[in-house]
C-alpha positions as CSV (number, residue, x, y, z in Angstrom):
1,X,229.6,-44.9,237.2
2,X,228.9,-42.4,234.7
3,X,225.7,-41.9,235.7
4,X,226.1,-42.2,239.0
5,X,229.1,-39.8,238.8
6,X,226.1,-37.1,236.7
7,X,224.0,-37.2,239.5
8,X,226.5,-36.6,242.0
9,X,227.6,-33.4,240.4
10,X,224.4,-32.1,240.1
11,X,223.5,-33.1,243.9
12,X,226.4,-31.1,244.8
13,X,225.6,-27.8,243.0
14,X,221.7,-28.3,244.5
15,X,223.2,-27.4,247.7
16,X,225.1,-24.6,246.6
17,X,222.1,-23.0,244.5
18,X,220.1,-22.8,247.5
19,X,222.5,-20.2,249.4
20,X,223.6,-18.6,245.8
21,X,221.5,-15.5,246.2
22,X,222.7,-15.4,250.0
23,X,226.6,-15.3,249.3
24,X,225.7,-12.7,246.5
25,X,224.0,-10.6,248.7
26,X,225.7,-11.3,252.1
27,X,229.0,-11.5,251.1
28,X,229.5,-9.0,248.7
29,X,233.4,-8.6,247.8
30,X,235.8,-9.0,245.0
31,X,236.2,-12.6,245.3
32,X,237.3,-14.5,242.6
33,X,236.6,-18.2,241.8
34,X,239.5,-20.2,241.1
35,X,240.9,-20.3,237.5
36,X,243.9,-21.9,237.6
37,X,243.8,-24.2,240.1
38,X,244.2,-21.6,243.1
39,X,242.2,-21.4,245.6
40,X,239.4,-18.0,245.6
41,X,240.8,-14.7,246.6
42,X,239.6,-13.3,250.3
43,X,236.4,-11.2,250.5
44,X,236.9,-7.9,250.8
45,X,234.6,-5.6,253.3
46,X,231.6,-4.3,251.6
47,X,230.8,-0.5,251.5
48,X,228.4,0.2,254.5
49,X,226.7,2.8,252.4
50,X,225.6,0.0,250.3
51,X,222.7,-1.6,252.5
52,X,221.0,1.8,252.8
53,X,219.9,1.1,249.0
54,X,216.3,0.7,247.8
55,X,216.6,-2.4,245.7
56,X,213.3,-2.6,244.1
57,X,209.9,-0.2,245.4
58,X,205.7,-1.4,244.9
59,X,203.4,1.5,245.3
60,X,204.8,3.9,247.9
61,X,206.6,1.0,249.8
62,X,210.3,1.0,249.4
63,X,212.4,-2.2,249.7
64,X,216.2,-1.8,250.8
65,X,219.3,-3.9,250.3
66,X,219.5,-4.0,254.4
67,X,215.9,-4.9,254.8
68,X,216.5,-7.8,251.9
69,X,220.0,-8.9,253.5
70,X,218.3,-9.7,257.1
71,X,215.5,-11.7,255.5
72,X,218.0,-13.6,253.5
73,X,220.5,-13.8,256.9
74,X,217.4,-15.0,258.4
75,X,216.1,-17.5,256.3
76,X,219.9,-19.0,255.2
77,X,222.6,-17.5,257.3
78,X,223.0,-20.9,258.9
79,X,223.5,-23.1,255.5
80,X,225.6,-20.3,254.2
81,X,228.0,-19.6,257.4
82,X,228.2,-23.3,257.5
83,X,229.3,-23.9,253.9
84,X,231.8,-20.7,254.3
85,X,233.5,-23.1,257.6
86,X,233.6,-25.9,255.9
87,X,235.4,-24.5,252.8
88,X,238.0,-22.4,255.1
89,X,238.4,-25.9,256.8
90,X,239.1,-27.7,253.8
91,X,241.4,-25.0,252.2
92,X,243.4,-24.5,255.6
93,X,243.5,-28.8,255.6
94,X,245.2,-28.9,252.0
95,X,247.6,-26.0,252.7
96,X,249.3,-28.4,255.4
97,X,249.1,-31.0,253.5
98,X,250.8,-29.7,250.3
99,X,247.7,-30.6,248.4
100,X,246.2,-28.6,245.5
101,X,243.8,-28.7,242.6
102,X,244.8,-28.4,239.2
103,X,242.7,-26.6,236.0
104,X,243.2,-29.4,234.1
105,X,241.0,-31.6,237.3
106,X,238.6,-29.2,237.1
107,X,237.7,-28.8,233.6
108,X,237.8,-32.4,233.6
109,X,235.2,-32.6,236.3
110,X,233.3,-30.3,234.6
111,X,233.6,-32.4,231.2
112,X,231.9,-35.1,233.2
113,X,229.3,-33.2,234.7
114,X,228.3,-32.0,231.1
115,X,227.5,-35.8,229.9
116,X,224.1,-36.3,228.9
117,X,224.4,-32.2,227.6
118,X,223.9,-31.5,224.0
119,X,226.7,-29.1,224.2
120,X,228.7,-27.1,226.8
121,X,227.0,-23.8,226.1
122,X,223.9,-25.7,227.0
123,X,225.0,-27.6,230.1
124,X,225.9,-24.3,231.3
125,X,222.9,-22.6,230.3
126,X,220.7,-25.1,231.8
127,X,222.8,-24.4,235.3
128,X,222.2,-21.3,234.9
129,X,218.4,-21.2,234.1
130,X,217.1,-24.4,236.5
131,X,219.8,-23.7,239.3
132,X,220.9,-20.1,239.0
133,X,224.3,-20.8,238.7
134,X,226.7,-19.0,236.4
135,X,230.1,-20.5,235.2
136,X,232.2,-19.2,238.0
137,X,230.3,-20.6,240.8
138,X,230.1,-24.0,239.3
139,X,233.8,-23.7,239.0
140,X,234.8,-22.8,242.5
141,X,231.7,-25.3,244.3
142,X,234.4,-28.1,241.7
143,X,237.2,-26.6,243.1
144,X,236.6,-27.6,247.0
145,X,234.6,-30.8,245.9
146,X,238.2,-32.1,244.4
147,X,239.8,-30.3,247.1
148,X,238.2,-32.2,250.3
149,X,238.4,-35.8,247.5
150,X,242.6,-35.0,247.8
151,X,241.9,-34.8,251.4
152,X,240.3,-37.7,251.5
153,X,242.2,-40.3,249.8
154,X,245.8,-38.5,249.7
155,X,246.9,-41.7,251.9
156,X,245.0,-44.4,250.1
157,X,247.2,-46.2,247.4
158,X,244.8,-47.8,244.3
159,X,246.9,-50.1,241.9
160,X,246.9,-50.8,237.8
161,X,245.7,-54.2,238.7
162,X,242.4,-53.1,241.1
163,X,241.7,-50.6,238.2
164,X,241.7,-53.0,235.7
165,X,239.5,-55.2,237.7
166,X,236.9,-52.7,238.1
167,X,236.4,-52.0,234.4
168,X,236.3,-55.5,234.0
169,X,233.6,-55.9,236.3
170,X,231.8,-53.2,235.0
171,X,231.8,-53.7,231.4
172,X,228.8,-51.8,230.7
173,X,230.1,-48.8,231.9
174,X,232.3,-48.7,229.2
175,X,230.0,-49.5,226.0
176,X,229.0,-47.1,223.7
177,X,225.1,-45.9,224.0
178,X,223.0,-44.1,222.3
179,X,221.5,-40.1,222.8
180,X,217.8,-38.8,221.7
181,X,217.6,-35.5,221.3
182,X,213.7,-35.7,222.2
183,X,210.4,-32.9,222.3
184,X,207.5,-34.2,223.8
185,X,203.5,-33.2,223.8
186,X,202.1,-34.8,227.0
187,X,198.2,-35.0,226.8
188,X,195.5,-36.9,229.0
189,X,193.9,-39.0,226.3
190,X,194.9,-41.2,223.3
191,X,192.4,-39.6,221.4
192,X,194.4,-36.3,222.1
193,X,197.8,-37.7,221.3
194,X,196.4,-39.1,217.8
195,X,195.1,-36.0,216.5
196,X,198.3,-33.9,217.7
197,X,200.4,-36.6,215.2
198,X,197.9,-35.8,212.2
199,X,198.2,-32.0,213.1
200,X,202.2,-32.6,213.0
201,X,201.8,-34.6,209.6
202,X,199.8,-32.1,208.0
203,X,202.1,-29.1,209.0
204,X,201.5,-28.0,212.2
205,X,204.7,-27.1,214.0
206,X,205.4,-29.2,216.9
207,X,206.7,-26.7,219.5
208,X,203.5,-24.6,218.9
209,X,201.6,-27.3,219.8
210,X,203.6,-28.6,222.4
211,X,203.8,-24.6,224.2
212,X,199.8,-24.9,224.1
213,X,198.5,-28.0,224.4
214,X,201.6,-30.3,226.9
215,X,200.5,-31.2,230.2
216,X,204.2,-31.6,231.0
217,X,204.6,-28.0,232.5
218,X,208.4,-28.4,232.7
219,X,208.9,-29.0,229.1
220,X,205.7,-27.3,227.5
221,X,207.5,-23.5,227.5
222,X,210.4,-24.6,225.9
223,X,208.1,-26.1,223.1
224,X,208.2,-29.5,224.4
225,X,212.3,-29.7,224.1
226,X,213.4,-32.7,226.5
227,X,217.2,-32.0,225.6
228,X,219.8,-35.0,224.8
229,X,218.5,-38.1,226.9
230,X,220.2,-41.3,226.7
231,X,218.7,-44.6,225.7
232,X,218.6,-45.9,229.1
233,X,217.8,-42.7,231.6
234,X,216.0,-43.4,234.6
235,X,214.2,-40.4,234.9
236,X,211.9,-41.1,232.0
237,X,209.2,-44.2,230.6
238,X,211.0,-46.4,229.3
239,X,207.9,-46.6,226.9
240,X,209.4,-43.5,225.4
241,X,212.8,-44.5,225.2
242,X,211.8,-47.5,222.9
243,X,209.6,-45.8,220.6
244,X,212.9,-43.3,220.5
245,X,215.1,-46.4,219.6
246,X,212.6,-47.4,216.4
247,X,212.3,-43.7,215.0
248,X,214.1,-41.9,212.2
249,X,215.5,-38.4,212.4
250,X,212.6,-35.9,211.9
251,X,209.9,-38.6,213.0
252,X,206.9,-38.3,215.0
253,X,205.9,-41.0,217.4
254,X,202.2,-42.9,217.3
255,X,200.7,-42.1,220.7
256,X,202.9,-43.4,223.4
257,X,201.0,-44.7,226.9
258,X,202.7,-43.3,230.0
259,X,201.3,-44.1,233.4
260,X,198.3,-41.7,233.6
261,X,198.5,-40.0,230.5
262,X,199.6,-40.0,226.0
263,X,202.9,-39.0,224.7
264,X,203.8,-38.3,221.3
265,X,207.5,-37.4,220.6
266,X,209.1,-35.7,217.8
267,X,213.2,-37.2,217.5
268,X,215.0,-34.0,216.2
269,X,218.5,-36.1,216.1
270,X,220.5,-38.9,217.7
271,X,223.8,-40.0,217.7
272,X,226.4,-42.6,219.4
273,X,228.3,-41.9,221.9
274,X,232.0,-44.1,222.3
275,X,233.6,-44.7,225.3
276,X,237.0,-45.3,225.8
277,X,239.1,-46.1,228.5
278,X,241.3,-43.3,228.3
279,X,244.3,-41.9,231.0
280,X,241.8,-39.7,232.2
281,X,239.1,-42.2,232.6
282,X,241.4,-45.0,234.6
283,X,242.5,-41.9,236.8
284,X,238.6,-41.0,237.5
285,X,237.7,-44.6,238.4
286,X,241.0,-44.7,240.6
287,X,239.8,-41.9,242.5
288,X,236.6,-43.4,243.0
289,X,237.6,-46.7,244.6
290,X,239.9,-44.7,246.8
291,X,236.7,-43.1,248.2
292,X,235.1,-46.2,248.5
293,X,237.9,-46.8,250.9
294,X,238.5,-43.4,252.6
295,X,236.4,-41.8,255.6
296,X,233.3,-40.8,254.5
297,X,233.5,-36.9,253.1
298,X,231.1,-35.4,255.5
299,X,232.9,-36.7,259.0
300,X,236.0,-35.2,257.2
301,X,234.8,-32.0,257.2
302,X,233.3,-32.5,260.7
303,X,236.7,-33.7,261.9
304,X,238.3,-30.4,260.0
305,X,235.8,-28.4,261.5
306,X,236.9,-29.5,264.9
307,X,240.9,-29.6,264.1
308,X,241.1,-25.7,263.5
309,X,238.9,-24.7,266.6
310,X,235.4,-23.2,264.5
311,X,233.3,-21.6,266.2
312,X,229.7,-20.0,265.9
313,X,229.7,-17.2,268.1
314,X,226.2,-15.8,267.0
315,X,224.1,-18.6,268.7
316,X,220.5,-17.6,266.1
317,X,223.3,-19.2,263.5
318,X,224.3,-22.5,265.7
């Protein structure tokens, strides 16, 4: 589930980071995301004097925030006005119901979010760099996500005993596992990967050679830096991932075979990470199996949608 529960979070800001610049631009107002559990503040109009502004000029051509405002209404005004219903449907849905969302539940879905993170300075800088999204939108696209999961299961009733079944179940949920802090040089040949160790042995620094020779254009500019990775992560060869399980801090790896190409990897650190079943924890996988019940999220909002009468009236955003 933790996993799972990783990629969820991320799947959910994805969406959001595709309208960021839209909401930024489109809605301009003094909004605020939610800090203590309340809900955002209303936007406030913007100044109309505002979109007559040259935002950037090439050669004699100038570029205005209107002109940039229609292309971005054009291209997402639909995914954004859509996103802004379903919000005000949720919101309006937990005010007559009574139901809110707490700091403490969002920090705590934040916490999760951040697993597999060396740190929370770099979970949120990595947000921020590969997604676009600062601290404050993260927070308030949290903030309806637990908002519409309250929605959801606010009549579904999960007991001690089903709880305890689950973790018993799912033992392996609950080990302890270990995390890699990994750089890797990605090259097309063995014969490559086996000079790039002796160039590491005898001094050469392995970002430098990473930045200029890795194929691996994701990780190549940040001088090869893969990040925390945990033993088992699906999202690399599990070739790697053993040769990281044998190595010593500060060690370089032979030449590793991937599929089409030579690895060598440099372990910087790695540590344990314990798991216990905490209050928190038994509360998080409560929640879960009361969505496993409960109407599936999306028809909610459909059904919200539909309960409080929205309506597109610009038909080029139906």
């Amino acid at each position: 589930m933790r996993s799972l529960k990783l990629l969820w979070g991320v799947i959910g800001v994805l969406f959001t980071a595709v309208v960021v610049l839209a909401v930024l631009l489109l809605v301009r107002s003094g909004a605020q995301t939610p800090q203590t559990g309340e809900p955002p503040s209303r936007p406030q109009p913007a100044d109309p004097g505002e979109s007559s502004k040259t935002v950037a000029v090439i050669g004699s051509r100038s570029i205005t925030k209107e002109e940039l405002q229609h292309r971005l209404e054009d291209k997402y005004g639909t995914e954004l006005l859509g996103i802004l219903l379903d919000r005000e449907a949720i919101r309006q849905e937990a005010e007559l119901k009574g139901l809110s969302v707490s700091r403490e539940e969002i920090d705590a879905e934040l916490k999760r979010m951040q697993e597999g993170y060396e740190s929370e300075e770099q979970f949120y800088l990595s947000m921020k760099n590969q997604l676009g999204l600062t601290k404050a939108e993260l927070n308030e696209d949290v903030y309806y996500k637990l908002l519409l999961e309250h929605i959801a299961t606010s009549s579904i009733q999960v007991s001690e005993a089903e709880v305890d079944g689950y973790i018993k179940q799912h033992p392996e949920e609950f080990r302890s596992y270990m995390q890699f802090n990994l750089f890797k040089i990605e090259v097309k040949t063995k014969e490559e990967a086996a000079q790039i160790v002796k160039d590491v042995q005898n001094g050469a620094d392995f970002a430098s050679l990473a930045r200029k020779l890795s194929i691996d254009q994701t990780t190549a500019p940040k001088g090869g830096d893969l990040g925390w990775v945990e033993e088992n992560d699906p999202f690399l060869p599990p070739s790697l991932l053993e040769a990281a399980k044998n190595m010593k801090q500060g060690e370089v790896s032979k030449p590793i075979a991937l599929k089409s190409s030579f690895a060598v990897v440099l372990l910087k650190d790695k540590k344990v990470v314990n798991k216990t079943v905490d209050t928190a924890t038994r509360n998080y996988i409560r929640k879960e199996l009361a969505l496993q019940r409960a109407v599936p999220l999306k028809e909610i909002v459909k059904s919200l949608r539909q309960k409080f009468n929205a309506e597109i009236l610009i038909p080029d955003f139906r």
